[in-house]
N, C-alpha and C positions, 0 to 999 in steps of 0.2 A: 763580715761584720758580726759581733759577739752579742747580741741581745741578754739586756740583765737578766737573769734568773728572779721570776718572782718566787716571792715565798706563798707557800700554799697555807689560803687560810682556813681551812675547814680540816676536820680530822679523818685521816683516812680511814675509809674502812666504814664509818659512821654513818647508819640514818639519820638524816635530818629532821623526817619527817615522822619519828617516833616520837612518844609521848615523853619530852625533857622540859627543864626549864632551864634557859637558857640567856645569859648576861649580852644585852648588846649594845656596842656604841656606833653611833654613826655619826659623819663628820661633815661639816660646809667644807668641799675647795678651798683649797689653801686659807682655811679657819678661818675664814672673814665670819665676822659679828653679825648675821644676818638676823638671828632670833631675839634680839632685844639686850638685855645688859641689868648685869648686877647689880642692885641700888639697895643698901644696907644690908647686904648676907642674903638679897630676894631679887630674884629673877622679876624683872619688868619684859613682858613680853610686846613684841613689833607686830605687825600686821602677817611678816611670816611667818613668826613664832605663833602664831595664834593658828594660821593653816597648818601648822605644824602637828598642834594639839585637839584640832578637828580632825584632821588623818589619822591621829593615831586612836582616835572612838571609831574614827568610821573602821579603821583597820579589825578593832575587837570585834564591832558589828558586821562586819563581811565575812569574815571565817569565825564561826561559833565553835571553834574545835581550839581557838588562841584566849588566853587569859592575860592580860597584864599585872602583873604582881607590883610590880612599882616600876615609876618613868618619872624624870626630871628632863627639864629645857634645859639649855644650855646656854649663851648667845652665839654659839659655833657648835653644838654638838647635843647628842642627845643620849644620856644611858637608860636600859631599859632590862627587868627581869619578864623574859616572857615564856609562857608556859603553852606548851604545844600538848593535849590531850585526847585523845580519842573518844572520851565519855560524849561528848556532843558532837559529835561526827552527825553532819549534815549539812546542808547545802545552803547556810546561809541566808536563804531567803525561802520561801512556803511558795514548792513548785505540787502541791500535793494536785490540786482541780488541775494543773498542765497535765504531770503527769497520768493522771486516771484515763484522761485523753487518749492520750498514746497507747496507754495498754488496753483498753478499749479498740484503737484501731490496730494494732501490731499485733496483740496476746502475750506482751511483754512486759512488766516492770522492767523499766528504766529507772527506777530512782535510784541502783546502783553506779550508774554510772556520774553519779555527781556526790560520790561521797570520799573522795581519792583527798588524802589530806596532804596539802602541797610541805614541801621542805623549808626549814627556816630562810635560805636564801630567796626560794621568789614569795615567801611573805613579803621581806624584807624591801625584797625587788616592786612591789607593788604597791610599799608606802612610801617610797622612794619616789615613782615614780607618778602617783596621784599629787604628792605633795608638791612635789618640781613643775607639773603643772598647774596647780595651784596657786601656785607663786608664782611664775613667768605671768600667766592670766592677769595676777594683781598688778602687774608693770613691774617687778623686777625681774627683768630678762637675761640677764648674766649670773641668778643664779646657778649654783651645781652644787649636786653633793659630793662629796669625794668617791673613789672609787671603790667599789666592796664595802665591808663594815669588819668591825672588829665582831667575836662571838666566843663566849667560854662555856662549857656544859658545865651547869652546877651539879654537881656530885652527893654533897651531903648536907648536912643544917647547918655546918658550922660555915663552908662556903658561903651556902645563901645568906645567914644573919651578916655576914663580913659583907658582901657586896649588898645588901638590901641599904646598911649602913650607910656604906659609901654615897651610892647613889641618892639616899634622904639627903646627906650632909653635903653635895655637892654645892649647893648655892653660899654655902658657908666656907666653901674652902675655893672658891673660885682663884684668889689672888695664887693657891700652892697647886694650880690643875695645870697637870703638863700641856693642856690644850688653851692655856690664860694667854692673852695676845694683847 
């Protein structure tokens, strides 16, 4: 039996987890409308869509090392510029009195070990996956996201002003969006 070849979506060779800013979209299964719907060129947001844009704050407040440069809802999808940085390399949350603990009892700083800055994928993977529970929680239980996400490394200004664009003007172009349903 011939199993299809997926296409690989990430770039070989690439750290993830280096300091880029990077275009993402991500998709509802088979694009059902779960985040609300276009009403004059403006996103009306659903009760998912709403958990949608609570995860994606909590997502910026869990890893202080991500920046969101700009995000749009979608009613099926979501694009997003997000910038992975090193400058705030830190653990998200103030383990400083834990940690003093420990090196007190060991002779160790441990705050190294909680500075590992994870790759765009299980970012991605963890708002995915907060959200999906979040929405199952609310009663709708047949949510899913699609599988993986789309991802581009922005390169230079003219890239990022093109896709910043895009993404602002999405609620405006819903009826021409390959993902319209």
């Amino acid at each position: 039996m011939d199993l299809k070849k997926r296409k690989l979506n990430r770039l070989k060779g690439f750290d993830y987890s280096t300091s880029a800013l990077y275009f993402i979209t991500i998709c509802v299964h088979n694009r059902i409308c779960n985040f609300g719907e276009i009403v004059n060129c403006e996103m009306t947001n659903s009760e998912a869509g709403q958990i949608v844009l609570q995860q994606w704050e909590w997502l910026q407040n869990r890893y202080d090392y991500i920046f969101s440069h700009s995000f749009v809802l979608m009613p099926n999808h979501i694009h997003a510029i997000l910038e992975i940085t090193n400058e705030n390399v830190g653990t998200g949350r103030d383990l400083s009195d834990q940690n003093e603990i420990l090196n007190q009892r060991t002779g160790r700083d441990l705050s190294l070990q909680y500075k590992k800055i994870k790759p765009i994928s299980e970012i991605i993977g963890a708002f995915k996956t907060t959200t999906s529970k979040k929405i199952h929680e609310s009663g709708i239980v047949d949510f899913r996201w699609q599988r993986s996400f789309h991802d581009h490394i922005i390169r230079n200004k003219e890239s990022y002003d093109s896709i910043y664009a895009y993404i602002m003007t999405n609620p405006q172009n819903w009826k021409k969006d390959v993902f319209y349903i």
